[in-house]
C-alpha positions in Angstrom: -31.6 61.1 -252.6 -34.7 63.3 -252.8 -35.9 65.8 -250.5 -39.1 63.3 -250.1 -37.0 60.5 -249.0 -34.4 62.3 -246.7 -37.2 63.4 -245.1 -37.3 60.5 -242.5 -33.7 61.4 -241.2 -32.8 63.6 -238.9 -32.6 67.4 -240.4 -29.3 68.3 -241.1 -29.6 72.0 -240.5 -32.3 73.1 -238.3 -33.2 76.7 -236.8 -35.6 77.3 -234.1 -36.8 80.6 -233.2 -33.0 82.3 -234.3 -33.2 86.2 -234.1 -30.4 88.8 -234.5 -30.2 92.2 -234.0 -27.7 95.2 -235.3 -28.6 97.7 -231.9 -31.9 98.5 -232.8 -32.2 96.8 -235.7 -33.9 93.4 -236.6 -31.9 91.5 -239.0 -33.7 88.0 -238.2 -37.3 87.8 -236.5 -37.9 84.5 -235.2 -36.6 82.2 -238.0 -37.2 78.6 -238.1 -36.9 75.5 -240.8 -35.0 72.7 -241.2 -33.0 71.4 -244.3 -33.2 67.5 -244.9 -29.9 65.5 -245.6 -29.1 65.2 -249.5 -31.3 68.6 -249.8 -30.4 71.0 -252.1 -31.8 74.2 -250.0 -32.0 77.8 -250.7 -32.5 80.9 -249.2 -34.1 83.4 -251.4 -34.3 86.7 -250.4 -33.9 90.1 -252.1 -30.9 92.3 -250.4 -31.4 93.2 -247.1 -33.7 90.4 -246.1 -31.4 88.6 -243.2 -30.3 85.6 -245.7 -26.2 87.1 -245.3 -26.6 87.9 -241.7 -28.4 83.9 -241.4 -25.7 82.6 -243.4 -22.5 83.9 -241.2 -24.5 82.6 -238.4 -24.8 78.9 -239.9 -21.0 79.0 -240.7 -19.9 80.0 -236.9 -18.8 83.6 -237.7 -21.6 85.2 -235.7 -23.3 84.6 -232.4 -27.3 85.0 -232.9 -28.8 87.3 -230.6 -32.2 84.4 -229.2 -32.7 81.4 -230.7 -30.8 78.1 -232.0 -29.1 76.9 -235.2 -27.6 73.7 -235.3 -25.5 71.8 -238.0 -25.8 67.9 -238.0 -26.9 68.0 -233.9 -24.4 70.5 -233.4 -25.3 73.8 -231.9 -23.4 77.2 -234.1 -23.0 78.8 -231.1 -22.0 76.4 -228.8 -19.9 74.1 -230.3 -18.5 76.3 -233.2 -15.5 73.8 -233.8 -17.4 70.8 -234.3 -20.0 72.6 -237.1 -16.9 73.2 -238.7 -15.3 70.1 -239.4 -18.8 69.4 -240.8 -19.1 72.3 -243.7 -17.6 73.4 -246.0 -18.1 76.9 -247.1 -18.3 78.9 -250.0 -18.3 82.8 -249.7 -19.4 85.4 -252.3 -15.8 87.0 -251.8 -13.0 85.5 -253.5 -10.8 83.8 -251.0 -8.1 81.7 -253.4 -4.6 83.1 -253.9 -4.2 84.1 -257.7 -0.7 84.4 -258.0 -0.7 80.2 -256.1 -1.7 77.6 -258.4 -4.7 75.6 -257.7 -3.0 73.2 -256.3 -1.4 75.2 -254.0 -4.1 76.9 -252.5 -6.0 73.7 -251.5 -2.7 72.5 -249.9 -2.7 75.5 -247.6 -6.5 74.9 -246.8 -5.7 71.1 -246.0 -3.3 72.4 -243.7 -6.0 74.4 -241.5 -8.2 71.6 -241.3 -4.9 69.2 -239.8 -4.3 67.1 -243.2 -0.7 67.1 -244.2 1.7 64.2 -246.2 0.4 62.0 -249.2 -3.5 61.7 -247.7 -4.0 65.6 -248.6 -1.8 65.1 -251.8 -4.8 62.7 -253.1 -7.7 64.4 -251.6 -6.4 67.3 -253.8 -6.2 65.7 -257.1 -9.2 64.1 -255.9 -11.2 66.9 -255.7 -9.9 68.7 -258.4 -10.7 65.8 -261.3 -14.6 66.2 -259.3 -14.9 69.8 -260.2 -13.2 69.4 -263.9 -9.9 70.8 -262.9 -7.4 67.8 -262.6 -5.5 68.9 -265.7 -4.9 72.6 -264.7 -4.1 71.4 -261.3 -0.2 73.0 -261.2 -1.3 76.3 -263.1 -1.4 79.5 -261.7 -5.3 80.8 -260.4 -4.6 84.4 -262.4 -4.7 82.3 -265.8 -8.2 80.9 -264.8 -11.7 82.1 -265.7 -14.1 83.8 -263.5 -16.2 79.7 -263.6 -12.8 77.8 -263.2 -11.8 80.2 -260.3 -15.5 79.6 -258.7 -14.8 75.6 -258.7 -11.5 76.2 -257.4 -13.7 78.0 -253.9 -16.0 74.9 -254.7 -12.6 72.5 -254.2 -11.5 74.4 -251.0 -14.8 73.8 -249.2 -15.2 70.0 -250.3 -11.6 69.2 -249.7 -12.0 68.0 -246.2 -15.4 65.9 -247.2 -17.8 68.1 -245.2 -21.4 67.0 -244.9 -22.8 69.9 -246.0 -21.5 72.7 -248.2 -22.7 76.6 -247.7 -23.0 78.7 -250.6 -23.0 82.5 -250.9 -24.5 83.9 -253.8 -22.5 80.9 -255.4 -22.8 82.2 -259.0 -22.3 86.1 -258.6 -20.2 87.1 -262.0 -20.4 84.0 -263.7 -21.5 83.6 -267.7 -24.6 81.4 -268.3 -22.8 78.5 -269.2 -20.2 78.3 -265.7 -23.6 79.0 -263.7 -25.1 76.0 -265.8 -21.7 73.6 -265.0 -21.6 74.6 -261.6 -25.8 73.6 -260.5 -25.0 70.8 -263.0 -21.8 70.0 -260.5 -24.4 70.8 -257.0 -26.4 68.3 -258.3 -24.1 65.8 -259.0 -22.8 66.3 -255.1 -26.0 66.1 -254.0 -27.0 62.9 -255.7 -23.6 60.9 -255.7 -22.1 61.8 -252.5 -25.0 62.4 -250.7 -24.2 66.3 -249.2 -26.3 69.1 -248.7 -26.3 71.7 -249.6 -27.7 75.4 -248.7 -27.6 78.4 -251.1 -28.1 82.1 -250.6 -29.4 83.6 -253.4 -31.4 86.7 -255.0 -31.8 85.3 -258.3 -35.2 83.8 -259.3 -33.6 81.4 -261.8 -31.3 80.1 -259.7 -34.3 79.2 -256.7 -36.3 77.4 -259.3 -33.3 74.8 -259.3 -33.3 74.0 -255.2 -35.2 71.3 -254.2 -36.9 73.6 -251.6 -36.7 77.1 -250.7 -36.9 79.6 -247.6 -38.2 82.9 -248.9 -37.1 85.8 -246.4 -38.1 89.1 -246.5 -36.9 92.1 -243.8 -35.5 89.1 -241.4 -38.3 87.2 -241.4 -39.6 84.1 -242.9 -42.8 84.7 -245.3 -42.7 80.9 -247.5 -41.2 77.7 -246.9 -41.4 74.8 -249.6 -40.6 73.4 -253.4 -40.5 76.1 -255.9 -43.7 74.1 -257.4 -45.6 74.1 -254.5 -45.3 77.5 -253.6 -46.0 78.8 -257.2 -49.6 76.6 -256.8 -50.4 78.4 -253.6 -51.5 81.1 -256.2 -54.1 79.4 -257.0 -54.5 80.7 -260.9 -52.7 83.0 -263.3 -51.5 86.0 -262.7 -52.7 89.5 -264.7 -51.8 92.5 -265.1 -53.4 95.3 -266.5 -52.5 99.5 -267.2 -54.8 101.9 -267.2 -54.9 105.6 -266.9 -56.5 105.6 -263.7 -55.1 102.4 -261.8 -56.4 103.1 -258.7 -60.6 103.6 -260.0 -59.8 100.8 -262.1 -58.7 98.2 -259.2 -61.4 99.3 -256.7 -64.3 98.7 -259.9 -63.0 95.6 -260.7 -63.1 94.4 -257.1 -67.1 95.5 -256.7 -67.6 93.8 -259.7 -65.8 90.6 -260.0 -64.6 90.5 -256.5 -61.3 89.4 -255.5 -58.2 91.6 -253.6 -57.1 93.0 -257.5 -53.9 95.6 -256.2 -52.2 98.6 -258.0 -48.6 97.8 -258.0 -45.9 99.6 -260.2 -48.8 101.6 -261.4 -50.3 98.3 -262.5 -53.6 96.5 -261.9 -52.4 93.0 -260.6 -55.2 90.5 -259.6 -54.6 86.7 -259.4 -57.5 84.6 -260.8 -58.5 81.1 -262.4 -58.5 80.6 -266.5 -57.3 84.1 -266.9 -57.9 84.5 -270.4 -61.5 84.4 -270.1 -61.2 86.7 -267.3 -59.7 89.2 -269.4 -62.3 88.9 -272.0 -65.1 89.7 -269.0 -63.1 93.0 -267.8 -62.7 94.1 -271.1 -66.1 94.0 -272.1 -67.1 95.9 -268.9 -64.6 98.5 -268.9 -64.6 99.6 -272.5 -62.0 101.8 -273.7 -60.4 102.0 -270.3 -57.5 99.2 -270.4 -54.6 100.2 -272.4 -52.5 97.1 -272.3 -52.9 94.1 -270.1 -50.8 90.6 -269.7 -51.3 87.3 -268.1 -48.8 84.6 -267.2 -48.3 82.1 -265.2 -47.1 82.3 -261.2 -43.6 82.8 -260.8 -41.3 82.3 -257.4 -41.8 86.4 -257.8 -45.9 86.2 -257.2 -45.3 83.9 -254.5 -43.3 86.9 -253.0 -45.4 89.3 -254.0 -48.2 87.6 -252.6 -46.8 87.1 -249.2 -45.6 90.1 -248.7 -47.8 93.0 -250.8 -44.8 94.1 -252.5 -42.7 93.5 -255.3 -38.9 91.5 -254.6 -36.4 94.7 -254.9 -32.5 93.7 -255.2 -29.8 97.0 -255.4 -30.4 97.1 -259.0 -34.1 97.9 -258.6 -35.0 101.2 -256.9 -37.5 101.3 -254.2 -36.1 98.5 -251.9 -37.7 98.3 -248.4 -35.8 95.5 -246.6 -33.7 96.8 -243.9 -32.2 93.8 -242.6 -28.4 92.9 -243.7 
């Protein structure tokens, strides 16, 4: 089912107004969207925007501060039990035991949701086969790769067929290829069995494959909608251009060809129509002065960059601003 046609369901997920604070600190400002049924939904944020703090609130391990969030008409807060029996949920921690077999640990999982006796005996094999594991099903976890491990996490959350599945930073330490099985495996959940699901994430990649996005940035929301349709709000291509004197050369461009053209890493950026031809017009009137320039089109980046007026830092890229957990 598509985002399009869930649409005219109720929302599955839906925040209004939810804020949360660390003492002084804002870690959510006022957030509000709502995630259709069959949705696959992700928030994208880079660290320290409020997506981990939003997360532990949506699966009942911390009270918001103002504001609602509520999972299939149930309120987090107030009816933490009965959200519960409706996720299922997928932390970036490990949380399997590698010395039990897979097997194992989903019986011990079954067991905290009340299932017991032959039922959780087939749900197990059940959901192991779904997530390619049914052969490896009485091995130990320590002889599994970092993927398998991941779609053994994947088993415990589906095992008691929750409605919709919460993902942490889902593919942190996996190769190409498990990240590739496991959206190829989200997908299939999504379109076969009809769950949603919402994923945290800092990767650009990865949010080009949701259906639709929430961009955060220092708790709050700055974009809500398909990666396509949020990449078109830019309205043209994206340059970039490096010069000795960034600064002169962004203020001159802007008296002459108007437009908000920014410095940014040191770097002219200016977003404009047919960019090419632009490029052709700025080099001709500022001879000599460009020393290398690109154009491309908008990516999920721009969108952020655009949004907020700076660029999307994670811990791996100095200069990060977000303060928010």
């Amino acid at each position: 089912m598509s985002a399009a046609s869930s649409s005219v369901n109720p929302p599955v997920i839906e925040l209004e107004n939810l804020s949360h604070r660390y003492g002084e600190r804002a870690a959510l400002e006022g957030v509000s969207f709502a995630v259709n049924a069959a949705e696959i939904f992700g928030l994208l944020g880079p660290n320290g925007s409020g997506k981990t703090t939003l997360f532990r609130i949506l699966s009942t391990l911390m009270l918001p501060s103002s504001g609602s969030a509520r999972v299939m008409g149930f309120d987090a807060a107030q009816s933490p039990a009965a959200v519960r029996r409706q996720i299922g949920v997928v932390f970036q921690a490990q949380s399997i035991d590698v010395k039990l077999t897979a097997t194992e640990n989903l019986w011990h999982q079954g067991h905290l949701y009340g299932m017991s006796g032959a039922p959780l005996d087939r749900r197990i094999l059940e959901v192991l086969e779904h997530v390619g594991l049914g052969d490896r099903a009485r091995e130990r976890i320590q002889t599994f790769s970092g993927g398998m491990q991941r779609r053994v996490e994947l088993a415990k959350g589906l095992l008691h067929r929750p409605s919709v599945l919460l993902l942490d930073e889902p593919t942190t330490g996996l190769d190409p290829g498990a990240r590739r099985d496991l959206w190829q495996y989200l997908k299939s959940l999504r379109e076969h069995e009809q769950v949603t699901v919402l994923i945290t994430t800092h990767l650009m990649e990865e949010a080009e494959r949701c259906d639709r996005l929430a961009i955060l940035n220092e708790g709050r929301l700055v974009a809500l909608g398909t990666p396509a349709a949020l990449k078109s709000e830019i309205g043209g291509d994206v340059i970039l251009l490096e010069a000795r004197d960034p600064e002169s050369l962004a203020q001159r461009i802007g008296e002459r060809f108007g437009g908000s053209p920014a410095v940014l890493d040191g770097k002219v950026r200016l977003e404009r129509e047919h960019g090419h031809r632009f490029l052709t017009d700025v080099v001709e009137a500022f001879p000599g002065e460009i020393e290398a320039m690109s154009v491309s089109k908008p990516t999920l980046e721009d969108v952020f960059i655009h949004r907020t007026g700076h660029r999307f830092w994670t811990d791996e890229q100095p200069g990060q601003s977000g303060a928010a957990a």
